[in-house]
TIPA-703286 format. One line per 2 residues: number of its first residue (from 0); for each residue z, y, x of N, C-alpha, C. Coordinates in steps of 0.2 Angstrom, whole numbers, plus 5000, padded with zeros to 4 digits. Each point is the difference from the previous one (the first is absolute). Layout:
N
NUM	Z/Y/X/Z/Y/X/Z/Y/X ~ ...
REM end
This chain:
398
0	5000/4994/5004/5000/5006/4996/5000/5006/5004 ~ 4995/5003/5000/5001/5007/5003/5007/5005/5001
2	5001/5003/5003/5006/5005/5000/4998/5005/4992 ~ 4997/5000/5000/4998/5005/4995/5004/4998/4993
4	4994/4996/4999/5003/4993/4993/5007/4999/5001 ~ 5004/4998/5007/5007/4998/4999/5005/5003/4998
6	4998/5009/5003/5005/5005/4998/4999/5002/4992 ~ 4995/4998/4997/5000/5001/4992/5002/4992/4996
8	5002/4996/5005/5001/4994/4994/5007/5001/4997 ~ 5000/4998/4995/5007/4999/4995/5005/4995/5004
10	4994/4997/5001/5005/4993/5001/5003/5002/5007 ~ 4999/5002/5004/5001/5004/5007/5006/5004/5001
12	4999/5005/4996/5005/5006/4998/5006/4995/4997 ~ 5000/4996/4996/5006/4997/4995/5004/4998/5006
14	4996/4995/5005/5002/4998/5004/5005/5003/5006 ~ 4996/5005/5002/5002/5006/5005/5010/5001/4997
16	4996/5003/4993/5007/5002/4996/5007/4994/5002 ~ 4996/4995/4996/5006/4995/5004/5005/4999/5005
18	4992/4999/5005/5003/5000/5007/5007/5007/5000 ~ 4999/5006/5000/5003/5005/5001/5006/4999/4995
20	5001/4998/4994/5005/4997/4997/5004/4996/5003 ~ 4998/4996/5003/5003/4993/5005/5002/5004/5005
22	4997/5003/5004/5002/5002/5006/5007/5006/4999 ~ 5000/5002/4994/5007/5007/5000/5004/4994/4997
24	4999/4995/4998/5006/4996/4997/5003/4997/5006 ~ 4997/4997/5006/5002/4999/5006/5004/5002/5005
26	4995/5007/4999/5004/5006/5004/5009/5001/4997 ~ 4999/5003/4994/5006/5000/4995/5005/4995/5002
28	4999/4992/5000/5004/4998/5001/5001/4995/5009 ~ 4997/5003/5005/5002/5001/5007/5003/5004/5002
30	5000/4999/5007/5005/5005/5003/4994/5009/5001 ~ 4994/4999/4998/4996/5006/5000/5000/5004/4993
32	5008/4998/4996/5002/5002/4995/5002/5009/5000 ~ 5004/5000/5004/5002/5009/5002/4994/5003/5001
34	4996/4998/5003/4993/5001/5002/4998/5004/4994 ~ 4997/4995/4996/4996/5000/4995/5004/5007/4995
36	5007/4999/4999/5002/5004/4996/5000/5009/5004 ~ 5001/5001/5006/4999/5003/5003/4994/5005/5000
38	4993/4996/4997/4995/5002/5001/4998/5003/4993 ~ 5004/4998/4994/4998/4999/4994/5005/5008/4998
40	5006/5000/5006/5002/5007/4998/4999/5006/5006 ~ 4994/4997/5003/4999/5005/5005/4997/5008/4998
42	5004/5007/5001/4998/5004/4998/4992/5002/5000 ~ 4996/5003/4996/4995/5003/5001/5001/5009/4998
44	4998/5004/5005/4998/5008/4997/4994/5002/4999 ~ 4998/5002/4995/4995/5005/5001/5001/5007/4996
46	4998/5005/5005/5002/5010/5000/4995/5001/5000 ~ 5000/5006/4996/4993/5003/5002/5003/5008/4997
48	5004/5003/5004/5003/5007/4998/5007/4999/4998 ~ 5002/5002/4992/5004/5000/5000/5004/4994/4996
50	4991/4996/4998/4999/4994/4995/5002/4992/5004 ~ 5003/4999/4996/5002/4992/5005/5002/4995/4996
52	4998/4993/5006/5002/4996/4995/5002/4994/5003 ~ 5007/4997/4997/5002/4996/5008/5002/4993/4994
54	4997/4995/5002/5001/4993/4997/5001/4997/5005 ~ 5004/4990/4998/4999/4997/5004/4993/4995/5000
56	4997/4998/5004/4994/4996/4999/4999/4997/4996 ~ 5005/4996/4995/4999/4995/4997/4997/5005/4993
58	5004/5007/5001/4997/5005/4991/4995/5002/5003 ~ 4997/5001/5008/4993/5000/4999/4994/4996/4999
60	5003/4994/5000/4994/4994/4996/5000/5001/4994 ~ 5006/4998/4996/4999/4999/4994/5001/5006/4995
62	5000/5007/5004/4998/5008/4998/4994/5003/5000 ~ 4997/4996/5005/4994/5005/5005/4994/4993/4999
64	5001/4997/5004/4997/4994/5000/4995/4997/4997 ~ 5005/5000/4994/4999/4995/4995/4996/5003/4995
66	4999/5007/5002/4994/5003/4995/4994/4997/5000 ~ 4997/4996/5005/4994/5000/5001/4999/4994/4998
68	5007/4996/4997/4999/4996/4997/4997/4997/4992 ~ 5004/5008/5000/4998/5003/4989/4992/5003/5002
70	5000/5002/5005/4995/5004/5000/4995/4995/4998 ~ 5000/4995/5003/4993/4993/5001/5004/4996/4990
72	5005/4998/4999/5000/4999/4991/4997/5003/4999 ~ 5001/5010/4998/4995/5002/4997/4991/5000/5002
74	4999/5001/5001/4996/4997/5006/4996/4994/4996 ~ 5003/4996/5000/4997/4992/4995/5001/5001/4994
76	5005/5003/4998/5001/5001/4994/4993/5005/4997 ~ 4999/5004/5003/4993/5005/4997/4995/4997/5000
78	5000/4997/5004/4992/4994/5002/4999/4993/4995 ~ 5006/5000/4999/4999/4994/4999/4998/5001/4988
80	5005/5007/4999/4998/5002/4995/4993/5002/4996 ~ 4999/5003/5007/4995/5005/4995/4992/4998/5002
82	5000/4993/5008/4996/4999/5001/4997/4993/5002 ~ 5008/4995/4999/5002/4994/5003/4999/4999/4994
84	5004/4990/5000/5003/4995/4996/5001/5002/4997 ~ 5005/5006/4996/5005/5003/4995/4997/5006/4997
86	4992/5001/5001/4998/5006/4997/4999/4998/4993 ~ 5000/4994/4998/5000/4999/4991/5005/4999/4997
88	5000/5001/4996/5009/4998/4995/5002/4992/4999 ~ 4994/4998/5001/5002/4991/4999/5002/4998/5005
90	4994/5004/5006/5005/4998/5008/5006/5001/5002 ~ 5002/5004/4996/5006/5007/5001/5006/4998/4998
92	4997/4996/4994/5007/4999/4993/5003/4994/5004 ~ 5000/4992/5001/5003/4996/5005/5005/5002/5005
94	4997/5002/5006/5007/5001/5003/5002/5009/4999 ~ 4997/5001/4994/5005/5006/4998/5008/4997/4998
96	4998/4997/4995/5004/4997/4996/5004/4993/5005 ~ 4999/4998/5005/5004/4997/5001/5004/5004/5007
98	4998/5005/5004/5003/5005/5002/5007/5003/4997 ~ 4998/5002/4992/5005/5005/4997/5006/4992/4999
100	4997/4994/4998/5005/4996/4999/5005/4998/5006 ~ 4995/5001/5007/5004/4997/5005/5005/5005/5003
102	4999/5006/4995/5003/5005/5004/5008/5002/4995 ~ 4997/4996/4992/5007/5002/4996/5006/4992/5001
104	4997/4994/5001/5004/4996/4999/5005/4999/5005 ~ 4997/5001/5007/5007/5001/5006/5005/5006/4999
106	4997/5005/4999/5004/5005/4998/5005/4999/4995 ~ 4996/4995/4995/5006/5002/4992/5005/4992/5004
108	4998/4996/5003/5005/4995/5003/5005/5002/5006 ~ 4997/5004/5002/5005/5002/5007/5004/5006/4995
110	5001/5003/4995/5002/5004/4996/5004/4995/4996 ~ 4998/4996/4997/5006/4994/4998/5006/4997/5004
112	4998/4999/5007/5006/4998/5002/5001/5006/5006 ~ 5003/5007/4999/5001/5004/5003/5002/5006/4996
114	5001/5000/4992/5001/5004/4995/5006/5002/5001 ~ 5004/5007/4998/5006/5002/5001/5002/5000/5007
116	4996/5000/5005/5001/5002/5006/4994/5005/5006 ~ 5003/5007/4997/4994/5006/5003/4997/5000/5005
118	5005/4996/5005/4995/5002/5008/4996/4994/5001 ~ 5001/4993/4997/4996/4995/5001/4996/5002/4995
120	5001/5003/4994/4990/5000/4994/4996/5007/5007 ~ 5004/5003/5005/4994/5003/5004/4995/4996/5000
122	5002/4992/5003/4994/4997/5003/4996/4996/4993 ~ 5000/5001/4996/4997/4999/4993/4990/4998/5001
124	4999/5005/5006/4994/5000/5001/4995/4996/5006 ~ 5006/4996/5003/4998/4996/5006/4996/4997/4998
126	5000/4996/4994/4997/4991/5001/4993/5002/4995 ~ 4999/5008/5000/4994/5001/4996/4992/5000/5001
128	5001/4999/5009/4993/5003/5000/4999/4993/5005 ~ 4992/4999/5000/4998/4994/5003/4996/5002/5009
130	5001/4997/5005/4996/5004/5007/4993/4997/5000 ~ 4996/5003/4999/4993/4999/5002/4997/4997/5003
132	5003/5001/5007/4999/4995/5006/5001/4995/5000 ~ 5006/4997/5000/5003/4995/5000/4999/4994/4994
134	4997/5005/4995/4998/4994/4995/4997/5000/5001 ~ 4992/5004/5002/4995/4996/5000/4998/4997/5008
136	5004/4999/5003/5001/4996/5006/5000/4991/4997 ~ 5005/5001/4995/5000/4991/4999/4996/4998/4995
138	4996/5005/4999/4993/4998/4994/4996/4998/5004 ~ 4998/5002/5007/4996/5002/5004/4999/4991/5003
140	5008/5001/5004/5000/4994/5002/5000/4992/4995 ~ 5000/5002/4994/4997/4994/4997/4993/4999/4999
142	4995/5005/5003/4995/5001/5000/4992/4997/4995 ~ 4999/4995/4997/4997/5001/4994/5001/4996/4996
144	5008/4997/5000/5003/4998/4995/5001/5004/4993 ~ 5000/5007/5003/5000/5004/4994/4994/5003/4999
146	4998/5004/4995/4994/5004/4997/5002/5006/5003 ~ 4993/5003/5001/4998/5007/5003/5004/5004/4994
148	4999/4999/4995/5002/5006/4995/5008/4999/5000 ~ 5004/4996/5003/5006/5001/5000/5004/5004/5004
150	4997/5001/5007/5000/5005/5006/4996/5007/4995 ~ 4998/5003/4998/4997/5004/4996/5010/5003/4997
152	5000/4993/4994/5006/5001/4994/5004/5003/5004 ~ 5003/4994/5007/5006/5003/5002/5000/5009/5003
154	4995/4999/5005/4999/5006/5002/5000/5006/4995 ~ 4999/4999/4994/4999/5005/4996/5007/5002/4999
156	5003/4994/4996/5008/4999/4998/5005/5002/5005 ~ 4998/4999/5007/5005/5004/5004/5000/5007/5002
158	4993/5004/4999/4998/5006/5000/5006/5004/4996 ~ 4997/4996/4992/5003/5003/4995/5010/5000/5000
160	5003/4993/5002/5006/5002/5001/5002/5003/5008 ~ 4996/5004/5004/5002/5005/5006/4999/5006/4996
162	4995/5000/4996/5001/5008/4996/5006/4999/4997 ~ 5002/4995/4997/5007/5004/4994/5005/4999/5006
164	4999/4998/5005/5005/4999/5001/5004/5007/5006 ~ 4990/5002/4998/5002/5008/5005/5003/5006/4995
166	4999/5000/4993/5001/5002/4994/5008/5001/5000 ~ 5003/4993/5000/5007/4998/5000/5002/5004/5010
168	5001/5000/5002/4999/5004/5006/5001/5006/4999 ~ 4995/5004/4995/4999/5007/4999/5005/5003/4997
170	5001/4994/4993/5003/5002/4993/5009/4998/5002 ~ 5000/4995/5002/5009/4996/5002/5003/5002/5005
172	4995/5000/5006/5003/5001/5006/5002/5007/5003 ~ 4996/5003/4997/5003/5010/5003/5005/5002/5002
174	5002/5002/5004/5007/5005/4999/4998/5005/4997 ~ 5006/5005/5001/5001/5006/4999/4994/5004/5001
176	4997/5003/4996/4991/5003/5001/5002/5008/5002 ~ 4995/5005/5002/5002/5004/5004/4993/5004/4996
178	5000/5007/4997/4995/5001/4996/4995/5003/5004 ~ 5001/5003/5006/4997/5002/5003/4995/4998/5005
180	5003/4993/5002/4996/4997/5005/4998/4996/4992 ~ 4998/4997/4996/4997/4997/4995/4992/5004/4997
182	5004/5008/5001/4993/5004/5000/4996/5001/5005 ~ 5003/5000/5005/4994/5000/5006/4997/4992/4999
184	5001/4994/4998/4998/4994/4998/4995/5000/4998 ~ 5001/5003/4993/4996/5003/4995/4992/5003/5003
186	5003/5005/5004/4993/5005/5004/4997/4994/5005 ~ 5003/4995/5001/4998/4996/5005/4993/4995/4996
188	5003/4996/4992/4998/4997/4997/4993/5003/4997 ~ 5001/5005/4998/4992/5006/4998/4997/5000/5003
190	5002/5001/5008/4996/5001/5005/4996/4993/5002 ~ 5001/4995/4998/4996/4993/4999/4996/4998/4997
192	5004/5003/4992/4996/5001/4996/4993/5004/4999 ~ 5001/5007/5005/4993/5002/5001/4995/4997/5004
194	5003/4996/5007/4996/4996/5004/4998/4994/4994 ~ 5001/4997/4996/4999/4996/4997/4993/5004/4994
196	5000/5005/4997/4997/5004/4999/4994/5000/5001 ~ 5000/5004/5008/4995/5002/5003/4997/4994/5005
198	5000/4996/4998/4999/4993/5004/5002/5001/5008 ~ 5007/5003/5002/4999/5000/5006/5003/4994/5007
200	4996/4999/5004/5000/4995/5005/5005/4998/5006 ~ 5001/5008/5001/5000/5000/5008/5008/4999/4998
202	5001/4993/5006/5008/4999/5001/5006/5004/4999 ~ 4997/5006/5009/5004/5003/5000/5003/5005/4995
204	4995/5002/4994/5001/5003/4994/5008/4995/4998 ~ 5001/4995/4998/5005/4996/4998/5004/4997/5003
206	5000/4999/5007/5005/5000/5005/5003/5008/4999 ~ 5001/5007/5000/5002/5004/5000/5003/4999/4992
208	4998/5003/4995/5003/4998/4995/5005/4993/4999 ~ 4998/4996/5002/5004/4993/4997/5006/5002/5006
210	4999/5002/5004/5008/5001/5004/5004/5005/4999 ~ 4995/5007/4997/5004/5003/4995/5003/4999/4995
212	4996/4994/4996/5005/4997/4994/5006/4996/5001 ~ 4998/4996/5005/5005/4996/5004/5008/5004/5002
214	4997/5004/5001/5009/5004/5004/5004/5003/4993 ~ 4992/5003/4994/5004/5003/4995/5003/4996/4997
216	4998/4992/5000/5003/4997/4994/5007/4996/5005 ~ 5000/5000/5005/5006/4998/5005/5005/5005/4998
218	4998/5006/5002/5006/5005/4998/5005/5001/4993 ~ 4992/4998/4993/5001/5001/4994/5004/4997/4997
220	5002/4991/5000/5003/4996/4999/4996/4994/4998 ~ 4995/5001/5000/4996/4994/4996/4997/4995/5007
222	4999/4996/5000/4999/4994/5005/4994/5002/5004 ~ 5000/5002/5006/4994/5002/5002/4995/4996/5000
224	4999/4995/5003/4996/4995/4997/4993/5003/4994 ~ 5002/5001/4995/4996/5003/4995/4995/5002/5002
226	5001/5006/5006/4995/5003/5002/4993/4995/5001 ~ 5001/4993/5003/4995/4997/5001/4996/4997/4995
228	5003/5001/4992/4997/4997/4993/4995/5006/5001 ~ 5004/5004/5001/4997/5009/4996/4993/5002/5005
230	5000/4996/5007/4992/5002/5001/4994/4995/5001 ~ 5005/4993/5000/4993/4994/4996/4999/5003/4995
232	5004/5002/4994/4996/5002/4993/4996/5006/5002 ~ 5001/5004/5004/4995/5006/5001/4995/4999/5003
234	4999/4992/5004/4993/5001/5005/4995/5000/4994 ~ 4994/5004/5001/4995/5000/4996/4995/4990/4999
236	5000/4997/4996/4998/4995/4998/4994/4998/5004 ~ 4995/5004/4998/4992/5000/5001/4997/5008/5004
238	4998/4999/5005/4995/5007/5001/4994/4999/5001 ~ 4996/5005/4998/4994/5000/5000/4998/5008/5005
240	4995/4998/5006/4998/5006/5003/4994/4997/5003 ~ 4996/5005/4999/4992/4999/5002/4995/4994/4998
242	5003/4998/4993/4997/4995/4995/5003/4993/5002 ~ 5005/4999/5005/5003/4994/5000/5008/5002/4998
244	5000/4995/4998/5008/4997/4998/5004/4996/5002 ~ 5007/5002/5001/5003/4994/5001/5009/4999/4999
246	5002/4995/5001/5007/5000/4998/5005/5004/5006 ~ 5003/5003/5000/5004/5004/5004/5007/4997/4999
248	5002/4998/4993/5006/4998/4999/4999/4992/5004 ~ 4996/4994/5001/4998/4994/5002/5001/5002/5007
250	4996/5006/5002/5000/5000/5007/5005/5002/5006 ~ 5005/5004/4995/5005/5003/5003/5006/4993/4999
252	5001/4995/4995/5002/4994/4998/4999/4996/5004 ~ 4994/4998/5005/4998/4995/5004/5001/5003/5006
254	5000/5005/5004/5004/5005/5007/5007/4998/4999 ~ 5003/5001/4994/5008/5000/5001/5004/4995/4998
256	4995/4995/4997/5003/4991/5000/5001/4996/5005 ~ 4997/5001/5005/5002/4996/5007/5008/5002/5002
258	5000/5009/5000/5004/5001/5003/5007/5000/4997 ~ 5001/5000/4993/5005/4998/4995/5002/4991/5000
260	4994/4999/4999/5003/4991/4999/5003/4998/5008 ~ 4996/5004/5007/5003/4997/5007/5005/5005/5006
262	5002/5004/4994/5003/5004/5002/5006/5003/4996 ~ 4999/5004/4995/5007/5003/4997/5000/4994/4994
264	4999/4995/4998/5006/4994/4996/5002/4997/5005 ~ 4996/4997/5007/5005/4995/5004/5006/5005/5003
266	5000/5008/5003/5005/5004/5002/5004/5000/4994 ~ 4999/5002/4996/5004/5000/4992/5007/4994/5000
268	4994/4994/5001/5004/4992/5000/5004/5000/5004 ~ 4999/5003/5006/5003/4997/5008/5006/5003/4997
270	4999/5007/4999/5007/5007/5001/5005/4998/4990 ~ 5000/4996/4996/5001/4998/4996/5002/4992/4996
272	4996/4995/5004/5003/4995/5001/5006/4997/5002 ~ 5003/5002/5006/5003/4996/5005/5008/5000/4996
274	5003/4997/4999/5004/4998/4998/5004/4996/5000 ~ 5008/5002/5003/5005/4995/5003/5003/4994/4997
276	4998/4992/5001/5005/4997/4996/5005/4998/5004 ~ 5004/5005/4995/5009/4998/5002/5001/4997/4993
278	5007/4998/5001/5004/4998/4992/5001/5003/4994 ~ 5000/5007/5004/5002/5005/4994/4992/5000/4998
280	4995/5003/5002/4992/4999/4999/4998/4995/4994 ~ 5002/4994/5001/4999/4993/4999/5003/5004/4993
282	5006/4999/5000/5004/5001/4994/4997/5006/4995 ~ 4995/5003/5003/4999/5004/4994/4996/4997/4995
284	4996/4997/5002/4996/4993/4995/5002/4997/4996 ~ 5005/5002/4998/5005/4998/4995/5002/5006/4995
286	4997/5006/5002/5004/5006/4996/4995/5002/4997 ~ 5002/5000/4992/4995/5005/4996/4992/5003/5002
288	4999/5005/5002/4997/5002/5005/4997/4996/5004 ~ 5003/4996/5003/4995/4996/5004/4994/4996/4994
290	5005/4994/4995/4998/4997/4995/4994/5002/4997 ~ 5002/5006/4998/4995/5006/4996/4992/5000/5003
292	5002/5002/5007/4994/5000/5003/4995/4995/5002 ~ 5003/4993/5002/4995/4994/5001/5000/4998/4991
294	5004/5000/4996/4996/4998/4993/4998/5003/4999 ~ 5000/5006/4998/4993/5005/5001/4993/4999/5001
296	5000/4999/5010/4993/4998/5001/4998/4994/4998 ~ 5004/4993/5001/4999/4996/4998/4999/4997/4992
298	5003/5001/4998/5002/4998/4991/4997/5007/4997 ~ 5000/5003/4999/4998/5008/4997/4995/5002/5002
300	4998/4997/5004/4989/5004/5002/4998/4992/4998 ~ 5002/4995/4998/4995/4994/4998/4999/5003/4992
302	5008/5003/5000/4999/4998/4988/4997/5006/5000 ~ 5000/5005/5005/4996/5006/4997/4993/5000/5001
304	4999/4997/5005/4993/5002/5003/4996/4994/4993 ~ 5002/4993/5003/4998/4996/4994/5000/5002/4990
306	5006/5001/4999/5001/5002/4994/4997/5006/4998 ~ 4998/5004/5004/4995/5006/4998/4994/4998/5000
308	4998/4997/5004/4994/5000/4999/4998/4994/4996 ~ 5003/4994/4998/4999/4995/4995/5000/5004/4991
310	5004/5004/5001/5000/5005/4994/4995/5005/4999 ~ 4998/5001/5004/4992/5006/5001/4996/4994/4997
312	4997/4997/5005/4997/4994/4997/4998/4998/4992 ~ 5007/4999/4999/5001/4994/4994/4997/5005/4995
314	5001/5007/5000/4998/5005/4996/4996/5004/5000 ~ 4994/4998/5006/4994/5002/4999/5000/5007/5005
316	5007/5002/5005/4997/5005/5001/5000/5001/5007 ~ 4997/4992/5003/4999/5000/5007/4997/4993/5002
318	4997/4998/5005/4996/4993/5001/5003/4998/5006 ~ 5000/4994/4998/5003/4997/5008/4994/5001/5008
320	5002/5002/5005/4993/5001/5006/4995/4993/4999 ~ 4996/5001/5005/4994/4994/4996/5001/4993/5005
322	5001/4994/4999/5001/4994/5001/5006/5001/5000 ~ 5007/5003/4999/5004/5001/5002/5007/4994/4993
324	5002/4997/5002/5006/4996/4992/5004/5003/5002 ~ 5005/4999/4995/5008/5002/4999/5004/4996/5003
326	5000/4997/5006/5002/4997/5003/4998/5004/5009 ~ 4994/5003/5000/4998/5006/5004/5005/5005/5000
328	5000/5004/4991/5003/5004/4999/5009/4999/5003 ~ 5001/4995/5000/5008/4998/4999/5002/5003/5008
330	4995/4996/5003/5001/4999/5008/4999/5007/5004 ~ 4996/5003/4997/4999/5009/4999/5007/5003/5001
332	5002/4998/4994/5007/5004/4996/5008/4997/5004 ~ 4998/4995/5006/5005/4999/5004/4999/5004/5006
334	4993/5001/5002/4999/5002/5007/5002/5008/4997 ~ 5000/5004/4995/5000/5004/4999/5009/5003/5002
336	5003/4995/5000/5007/5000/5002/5001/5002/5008 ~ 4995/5000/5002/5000/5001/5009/5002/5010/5000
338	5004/5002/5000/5001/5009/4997/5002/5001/5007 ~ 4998/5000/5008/5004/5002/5005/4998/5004/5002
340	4995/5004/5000/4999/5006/5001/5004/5007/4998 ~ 4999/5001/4994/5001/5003/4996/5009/5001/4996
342	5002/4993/4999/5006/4997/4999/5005/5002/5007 ~ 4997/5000/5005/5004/5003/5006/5000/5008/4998
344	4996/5002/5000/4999/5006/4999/5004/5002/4995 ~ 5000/4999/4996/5005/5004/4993/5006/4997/5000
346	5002/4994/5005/5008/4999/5000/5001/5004/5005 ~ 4997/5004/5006/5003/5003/5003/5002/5007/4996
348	4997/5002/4996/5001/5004/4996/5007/5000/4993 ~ 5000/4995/4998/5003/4996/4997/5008/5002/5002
350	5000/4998/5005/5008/4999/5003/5001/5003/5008 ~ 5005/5002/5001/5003/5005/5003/5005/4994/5004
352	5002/4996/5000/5007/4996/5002/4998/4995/5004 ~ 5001/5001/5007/4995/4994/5003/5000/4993/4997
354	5006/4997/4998/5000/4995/5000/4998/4998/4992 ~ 4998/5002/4997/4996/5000/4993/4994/4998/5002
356	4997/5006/5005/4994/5001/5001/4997/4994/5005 ~ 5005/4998/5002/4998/4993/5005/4997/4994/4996
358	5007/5000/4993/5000/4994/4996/4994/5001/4998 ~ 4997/5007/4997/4995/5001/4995/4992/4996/5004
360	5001/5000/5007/4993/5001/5006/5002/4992/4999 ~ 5005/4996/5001/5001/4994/5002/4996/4997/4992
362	5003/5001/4995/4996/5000/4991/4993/5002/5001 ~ 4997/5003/5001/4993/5000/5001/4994/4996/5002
364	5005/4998/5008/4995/4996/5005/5002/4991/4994 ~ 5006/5001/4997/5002/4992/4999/4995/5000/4993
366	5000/5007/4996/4995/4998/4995/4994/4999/4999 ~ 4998/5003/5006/4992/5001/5002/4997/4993/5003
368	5005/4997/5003/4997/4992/5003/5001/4996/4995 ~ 5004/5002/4995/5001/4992/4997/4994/5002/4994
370	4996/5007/4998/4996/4999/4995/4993/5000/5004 ~ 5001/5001/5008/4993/4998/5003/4999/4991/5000
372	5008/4999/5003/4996/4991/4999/5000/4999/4994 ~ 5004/5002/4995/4996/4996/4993/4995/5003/4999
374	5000/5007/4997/4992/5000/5000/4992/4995/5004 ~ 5003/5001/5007/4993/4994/5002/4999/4994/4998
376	5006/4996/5000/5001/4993/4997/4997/5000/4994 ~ 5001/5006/4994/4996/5000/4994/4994/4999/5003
378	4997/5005/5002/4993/5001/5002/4999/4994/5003 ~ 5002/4996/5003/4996/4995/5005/5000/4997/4996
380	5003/4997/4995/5001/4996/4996/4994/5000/4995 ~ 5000/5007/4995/4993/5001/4996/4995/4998/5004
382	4999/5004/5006/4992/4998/5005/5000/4995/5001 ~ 5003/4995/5000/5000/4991/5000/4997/4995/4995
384	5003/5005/4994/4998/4997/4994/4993/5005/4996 ~ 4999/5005/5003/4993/5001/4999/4995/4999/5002
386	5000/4997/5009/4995/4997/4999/5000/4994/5003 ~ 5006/4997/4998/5001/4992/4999/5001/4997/5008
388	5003/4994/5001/4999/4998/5005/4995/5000/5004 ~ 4995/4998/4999/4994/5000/5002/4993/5005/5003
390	5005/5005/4999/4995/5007/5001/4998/5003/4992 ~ 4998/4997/4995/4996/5000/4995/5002/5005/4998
392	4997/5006/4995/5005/5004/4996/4997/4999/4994 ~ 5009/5000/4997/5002/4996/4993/5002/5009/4996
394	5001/4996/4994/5000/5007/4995/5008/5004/5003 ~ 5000/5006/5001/5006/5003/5002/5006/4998/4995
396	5005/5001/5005/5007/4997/4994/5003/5008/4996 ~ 4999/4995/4996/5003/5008/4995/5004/4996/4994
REM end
């Protein structure tokens, strides 16, 4: 495989990501433990007059960094709407609807066994969102035991739950808002909207702007991060100049996939992963919150993700992908459980107290592995029975 090709495979990136998970889990728990924690609070300054901004490293990944992460969801999210897979409403309606189910059923269960206790319903929104990468890493690796249009369903289904789950971010997570930096946001936001407008091209136009957005909404109280929704939806879709056209939104998405998928999720994993198993650690897997969030991923994105969309279905107002049975879908709706990216992300937000925040990271990785192996197992299982011992394909199991 080319270097070219490799630095854009899924399969590649999922894998990268691992690796960097395993390796901070190692470090974590060896003697290059001080190390590791040392670097994750290493100060960073940046001045520029009288304006300043002093974080530890670890807030400038998952502050700064990680923009470029929403940047690229919105990013697929636009393409994939207005000119991909999902630009029709029938393509659109399936993992709409198993999206919104996979997104209310962990929530409404991690909400049942955490009721009547305020600081643990913080994490209410851990087990809601599915990582992109990483699921379709284990599609990949089963390779054509499953249907093409199932890679499509997932991929769309997890677009859709990193948007709500940026939403809940917006709407839950805020602190205290600041009206002032919110309005410079504001002039920040406009000013996209005119580049978007005027079809305009050039980077640097949106690197200046988006880092304006970026510090305003840092200041303002709202999750800086946003700023990366706010100029994928601004890149211009389609341009046309001197009678050709072309995708500017695809082209700017295919520049800055490499460097997301092989660069800020394995940094993200490394500096957010690594976690100490001691006794107390162990022991939080037994507490509310820890529970909350591996049945979540696990049990709560199978009956939403499946139970949503068997109920679109049955009422007409969406069609299963094409060769695809309900025993596809099922397998779908486990692998959907794999929430690391993102589930890191908003538990860090979530809680304030280290050792919660340990429990919460230890719940995540426990929940994600146990609905990646079931998920595959389903699948290998369906792709056995579709096309038979033999090689032959037999009618999909539905």
């Amino acid at each position: 495989m080319r270097i070219e090709n490799l630095s854009r495979s899924p399969q590649v990136a999922g894998l990268v990501t691992v690796a960097a998970m395993l390796l901070a889990f190692v470090l974590d728990n060896s003697p290059a433990e001080r190390w590791y924690v040392q670097v994750h609070h290493l100060p960073v300054l940046v001045q520029v007059g009288e304006f300043s901004i002093n974080k530890p490293l670890i807030l400038w990944i998952n502050d700064g960094l990680m923009v470029f992460f929403f940047l690229l969801i919105a990013l697929e999210l636009k393409r994939e709407v207005l000119e991909g897979e999902l630009s029709s409403l029938k393509s659109l309606a399936a993992p709409g609807f198993a999206a919104l189910g996979g997104m209310a059923a962990p929530a409404l269960l991690y909400a049942a066994l955490n009721a009547g206790d305020p600081l643990a319903m913080r994490g209410w929104a851990i087990p809601v969102a599915t990582d992109a990468v990483l699921a379709l890493t284990v599609l990949i690796l089963l390779g054509s035991r499953v249907p093409a249009s199932l890679k499509v369903f997932l991929t769309a289904l997890a677009i859709f739950d990193d948007l709500g789950a940026i939403l809940v971010i917006a709407l839950f997570y805020t602190e205290q808002l600041a009206a002032s930096s919110l309005l410079l946001a504001a002039l920040g936001i406009a000013a996209l909207g005119l580049f978007n407008f005027y079809k305009v091209t050039r980077i640097p136009a949106y690197v200046i702007v988006g880092v304006f957005l970026w510090l305003a909404l840092l200041k303002s109280g709202v999750h800086a991060t946003i700023a990366g929704v706010a100029i994928g939806l601004a890149i211009p879709m389609r341009v046309t100049r001197g009678g050709k056209s072309w995708s500017h939104v695809q082209e700017t998405e295919h520049a800055l996939s490499p460097w997301v998928a092989l660069g800020v999720v394995p940094v993200f994993a490394f500096f957010n992963a690594g976690i100490p198993l001691s006794i107390a650690v162990l022991g939080t897997l037994a507490s509310p919150v820890s529970v909350g969030i591996m049945l979540g991923l696990f049990a709560g994105k199978q009956i939403g993700v499946f139970g949503a969309t068997w109920l679109a279905v049955r009422l007409g107002l969406a069609q299963l992908p094409h060769a695809a049975g309900w025993w596809h879908i099922y397998g779908v709706a486990l692998i959907a459980g794999i929430g690391f990216t993102m589930s890191l992300f908003i538990a860090g937000l979530a809680f304030s107290d280290p050792e919660t925040f340990r429990g919460a990271r230890l719940s995540v990785v426990v929940g994600s592995l146990f609905s990646a192996i079931g998920g595959a197992a389903v699948l290998w299982l369906a792709g056995r029975r579709r096309f038979g011992a033999a090689g032959k394909q037999v009618e999909p199991l539905r």
